[in-house]
N, C-alpha and C positions, 0 to 999 in steps of 0.2 A: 113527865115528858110525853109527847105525844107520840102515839104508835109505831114503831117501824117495821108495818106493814102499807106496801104499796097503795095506793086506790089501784080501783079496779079499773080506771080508764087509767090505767099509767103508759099502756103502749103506742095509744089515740092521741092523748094530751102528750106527754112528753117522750115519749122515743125517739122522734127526730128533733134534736134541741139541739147542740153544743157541737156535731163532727159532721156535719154537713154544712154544702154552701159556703167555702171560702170566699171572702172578696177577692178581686181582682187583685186590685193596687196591694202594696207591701208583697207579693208573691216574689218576688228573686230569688231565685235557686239559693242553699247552703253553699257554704265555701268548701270548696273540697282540694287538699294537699295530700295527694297521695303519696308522697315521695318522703313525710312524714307522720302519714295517721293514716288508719282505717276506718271506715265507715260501714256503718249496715242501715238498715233499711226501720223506720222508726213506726212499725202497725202500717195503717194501711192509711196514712197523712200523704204520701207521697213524698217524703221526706226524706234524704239520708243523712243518718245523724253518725257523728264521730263515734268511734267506740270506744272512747276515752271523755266523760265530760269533768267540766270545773266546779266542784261544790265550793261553795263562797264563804260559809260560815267559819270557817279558820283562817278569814285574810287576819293578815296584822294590821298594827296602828302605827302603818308607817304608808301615808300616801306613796311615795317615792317608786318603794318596793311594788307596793301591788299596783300600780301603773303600770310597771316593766312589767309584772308578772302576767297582769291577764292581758298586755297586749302581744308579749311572747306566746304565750299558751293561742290565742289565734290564729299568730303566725304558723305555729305549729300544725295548725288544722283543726285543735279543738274548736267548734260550732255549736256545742250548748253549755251553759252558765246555769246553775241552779243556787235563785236566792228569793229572798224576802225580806222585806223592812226592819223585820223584826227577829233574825239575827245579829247576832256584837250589840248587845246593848242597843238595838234599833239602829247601828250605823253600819249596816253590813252594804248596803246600795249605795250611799254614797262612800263608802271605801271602793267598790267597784267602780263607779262613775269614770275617773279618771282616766281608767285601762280602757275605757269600752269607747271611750270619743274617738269619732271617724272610723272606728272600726266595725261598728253595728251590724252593718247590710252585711246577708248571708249568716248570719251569726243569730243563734236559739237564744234569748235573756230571758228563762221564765221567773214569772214573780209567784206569788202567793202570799194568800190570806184565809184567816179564820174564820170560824164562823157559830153561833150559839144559837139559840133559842129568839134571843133579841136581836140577832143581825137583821136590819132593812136591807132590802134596792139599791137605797141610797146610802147607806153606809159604803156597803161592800163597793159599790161602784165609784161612791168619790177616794175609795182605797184604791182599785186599779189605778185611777187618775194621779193618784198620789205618787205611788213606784213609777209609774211613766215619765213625771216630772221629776226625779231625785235623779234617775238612772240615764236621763235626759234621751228616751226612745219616742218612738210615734206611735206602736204597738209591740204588744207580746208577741210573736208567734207560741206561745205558751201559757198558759193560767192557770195554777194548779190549789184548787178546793185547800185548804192546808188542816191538817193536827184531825182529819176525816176518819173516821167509820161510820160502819150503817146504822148505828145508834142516832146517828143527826142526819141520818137521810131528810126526817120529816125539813129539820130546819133548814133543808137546801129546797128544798119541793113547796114551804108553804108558800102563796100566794105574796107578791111585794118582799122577796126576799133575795136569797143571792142567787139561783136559778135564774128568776127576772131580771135581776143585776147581770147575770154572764150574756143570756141573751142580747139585754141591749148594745153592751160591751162589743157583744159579735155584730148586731146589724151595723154600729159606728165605726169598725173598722177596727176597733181598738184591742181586740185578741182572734186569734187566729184558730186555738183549739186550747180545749179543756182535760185536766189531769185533777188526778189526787192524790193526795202522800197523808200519810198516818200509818198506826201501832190497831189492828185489830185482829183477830181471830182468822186463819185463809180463807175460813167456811163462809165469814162475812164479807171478804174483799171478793171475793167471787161474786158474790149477790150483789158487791156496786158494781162490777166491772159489768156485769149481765143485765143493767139496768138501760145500757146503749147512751147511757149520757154523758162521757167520756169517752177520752181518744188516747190517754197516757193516764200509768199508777207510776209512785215511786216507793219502792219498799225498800227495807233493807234485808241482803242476801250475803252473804261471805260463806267460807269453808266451815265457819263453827255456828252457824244460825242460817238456818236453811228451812227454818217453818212454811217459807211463801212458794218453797216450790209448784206447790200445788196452781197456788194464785197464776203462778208467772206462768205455766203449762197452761191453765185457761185462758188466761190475756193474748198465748200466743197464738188460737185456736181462732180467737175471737178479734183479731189483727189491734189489738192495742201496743200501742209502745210499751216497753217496761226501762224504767230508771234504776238501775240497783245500787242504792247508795248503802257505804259504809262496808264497802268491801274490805278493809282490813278492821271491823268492828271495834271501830272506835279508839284503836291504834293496838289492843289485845295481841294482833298479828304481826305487830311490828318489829316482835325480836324472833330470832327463826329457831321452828324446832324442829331438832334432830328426829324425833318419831316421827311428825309428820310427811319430811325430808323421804325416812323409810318405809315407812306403809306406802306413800303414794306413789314412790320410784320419781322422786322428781327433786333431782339434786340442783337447787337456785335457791336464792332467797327466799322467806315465807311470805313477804311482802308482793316478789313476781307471782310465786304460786295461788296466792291470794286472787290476782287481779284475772291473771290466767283461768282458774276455776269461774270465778261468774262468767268471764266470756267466752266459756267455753258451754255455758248452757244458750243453745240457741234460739231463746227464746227471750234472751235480754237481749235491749238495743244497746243499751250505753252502761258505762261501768262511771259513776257519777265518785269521784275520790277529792275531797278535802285538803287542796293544797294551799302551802303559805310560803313555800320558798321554792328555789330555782332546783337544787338536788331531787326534790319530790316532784317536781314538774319534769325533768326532764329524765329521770329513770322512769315515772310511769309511763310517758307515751315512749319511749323506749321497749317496754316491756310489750305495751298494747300492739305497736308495730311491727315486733319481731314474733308476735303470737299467729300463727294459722291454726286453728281450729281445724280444717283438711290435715294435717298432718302432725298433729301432736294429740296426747292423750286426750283418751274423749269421755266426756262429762259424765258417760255411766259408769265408765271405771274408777275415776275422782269418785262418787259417791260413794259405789260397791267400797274404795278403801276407808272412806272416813266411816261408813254404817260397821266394817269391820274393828276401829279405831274406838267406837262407842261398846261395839260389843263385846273386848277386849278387856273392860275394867270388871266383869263378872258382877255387877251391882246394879242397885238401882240410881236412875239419874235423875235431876230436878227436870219435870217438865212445864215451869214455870208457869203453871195452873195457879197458883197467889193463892191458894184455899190457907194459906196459914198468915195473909196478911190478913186488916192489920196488925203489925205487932205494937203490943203495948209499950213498950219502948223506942218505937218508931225506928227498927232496925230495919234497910231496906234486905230483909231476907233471900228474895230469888236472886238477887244483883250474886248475892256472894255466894251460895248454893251454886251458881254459875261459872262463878270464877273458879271455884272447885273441880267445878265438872271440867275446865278447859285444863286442867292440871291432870286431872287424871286420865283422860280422854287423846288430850292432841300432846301433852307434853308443853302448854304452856307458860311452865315455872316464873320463866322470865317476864312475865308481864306483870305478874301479880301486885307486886308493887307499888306500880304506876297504876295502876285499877286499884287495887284499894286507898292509896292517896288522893281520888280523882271522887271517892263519892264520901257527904257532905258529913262533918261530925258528927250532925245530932240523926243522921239514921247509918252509924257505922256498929260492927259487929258489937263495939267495945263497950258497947252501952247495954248488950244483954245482960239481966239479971238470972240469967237459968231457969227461967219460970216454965220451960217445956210445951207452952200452950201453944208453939208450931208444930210440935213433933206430934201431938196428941191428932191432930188438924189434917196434915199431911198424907196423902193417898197412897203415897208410894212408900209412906214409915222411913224417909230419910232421917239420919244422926246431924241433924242442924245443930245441936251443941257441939257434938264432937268436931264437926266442918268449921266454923268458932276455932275452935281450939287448936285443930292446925292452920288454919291461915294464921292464928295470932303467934304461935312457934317459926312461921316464912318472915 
């Protein structure tokens, strides 16, 4: 793979690429219902984005439902939609389509797409084209690089590729500003967010994964939007714990305290949550609009209790470094080293379950043969057998 080191004309050639120079036409202000949602201010787009957005990837396969739903959630105030083709089996746009007719204007739908080594100009560009027509819009007001780190920098940067593709995208009209969303190291999301070729990242951030801090505190120095999806990680926070409950001094559900903590670091815009039904739609922007940030607990004391909540278990924890994958068994290791640590850490008992039913037989714990060659591996000399061994006694 080719370098992911900059050229040296990278601030000449491409610094000013992708967050400057909006067109004219498609600018209509966001829709804003204050009287049901709040808003903050999305980097420096001029934009204010709902602090509640719609992640799309868990509609159902019930046109009907998700019609009402994402034209409720509109009405509601939410103004950003986060999806791509290639969620639900490639039908996650048109599951949306329905909801979004007539209700468009003032309203964020971004899309995204991938990209390799072989991605053309033209590929990537007749893919914008492509979500435009399923989703049945004129443009994005959003585009987001997708499944990104700085590993494939080269492949956004070489020459005829999707760099070229977002540019012309932007002289026709047809997207308004550029993000990225992927799983990389903070060290390296820093180094794209400081690259000025984006205007928005989406990462994921909640009360028990909080690696990106770092990133979102640059992003927000550096006026980028931040998206933080997966605020109740992956549903893990979806049954409420009592410890968490008391360390934090914040007696509501784990699912409020969940959405309340990201928006309570000021340096997210939107709190991007995965709805599929009306109860989940209308407790979170519930949640979101009875939250002031001016008058409720504030983000460093949230932290100060969860860093106490970690340092409480007297042990070492997975800090999902993978130095013991692969395993030869094809066990996914850190997944469940993880699920451990939220058990002994926040008092997540009740999740476990639903997390270990939810990852794939052939890399489930149950397939270790006790060969030891993680533990041998492992930096921090965690008991991966023994962690086995109680999850398989839950």
């Amino acid at each position: 793979m080719a370098s992911t080191e900059l050229p040296s004309n990278f601030p000449k050639k491409y610094g000013v690429c992708m967050s400057t120079v909006i067109e004219k036409h498609n600018s209509e202000p966001l829709i804003k219902h204050e009287k049901t949602m709040r808003y903050r201010k999305f980097g420096n787009t001029g934009l204010e984005v709902s602090a509640l957005s719609f992640g799309c990837m868990r509609l159902q396969d019930n046109e009907e439902l998700n019609t009402k739903l994402i034209a409720t959630a509109i009405d509601l105030g939410i103004n950003y939609f986060e999806s791509t083709r290639h969620y639900l089996g490639g039908t996650c746009q048109h599951r949306m389509a329905p909801g979004l007719h007539g209700k468009t204007a003032g309203v964020i739908i971004s899309g995204k797409e991938g990209l390799d080594a072989n991605k053309t100009e033209y590929q990537f560009f007749a893919e914008i084209e492509n979500q435009l027509n399923i989703l049945g819009l004129t443009h994005f007001k959003f585009f987001q690089v997708g499944w990104f780190n700085w590993g494939k920098m080269p492949y956004l940067l070489k020459s005829g590729g999707v760099l070229d593709a977002l540019r012309r995208a932007k002289r026709q009209g047809l997207i308004q500003h550029v993000g990225f969303t992927g799983h990389d190291c903070p060290e390296n999301f820093i180094k794209c967010i400081e690259t000025g070729l984006f205007d928005s990242l989406t990462v994921p951030y909640n009360l028990i994964n909080r690696q990106y801090e770092p990133t979102i505190k640059r992003a927000g120095e550096l006026g980028l939007g931040v998206v933080a999806m997966c605020p109740v990680a992956g549903g893990m926070l979806s049954y409420d714990s009592k410890k968490m409950q008391e360390e934090l001094n914040m007696d509501m559900p784990t699912t409020e305290m969940a959405i309340r903590f990201v928006l309570a670091n000021p340096n997210v815009s939107t709190c991007c949550s995965g709805m599929s039904t009306f109860e989940m739609l209308h407790q979170n922007v519930k949640t979101v609009f009875n939250f002031d940030p001016e008058n409720s607990i504030k983000h460093e004391a949230m932290c100060e209790g969860l860093d106490k909540m970690i340092q409480g278990t007297k042990g070492k924890l997975c800090t999902d470094c993978r130095y013991c994958m692969p395993c030869p068994r094809n066990v996914n290791i850190p997944y469940f080293m993880n699920i451990q640590k939220n058990i002994d850490c926040f008092g997540l008992d009740k999740s476990v379950r639903e997390a270990i039913a939810r990852i794939a037989a052939n890399q489930s714990f149950t397939n270790c043969n006790n060969c030891g060659e993680c533990e041998k591996k492992c930096p921090n000399s965690l008991p991966v057998r023994a962690t086995f061994k109680k999850l398989a006694a839950m």
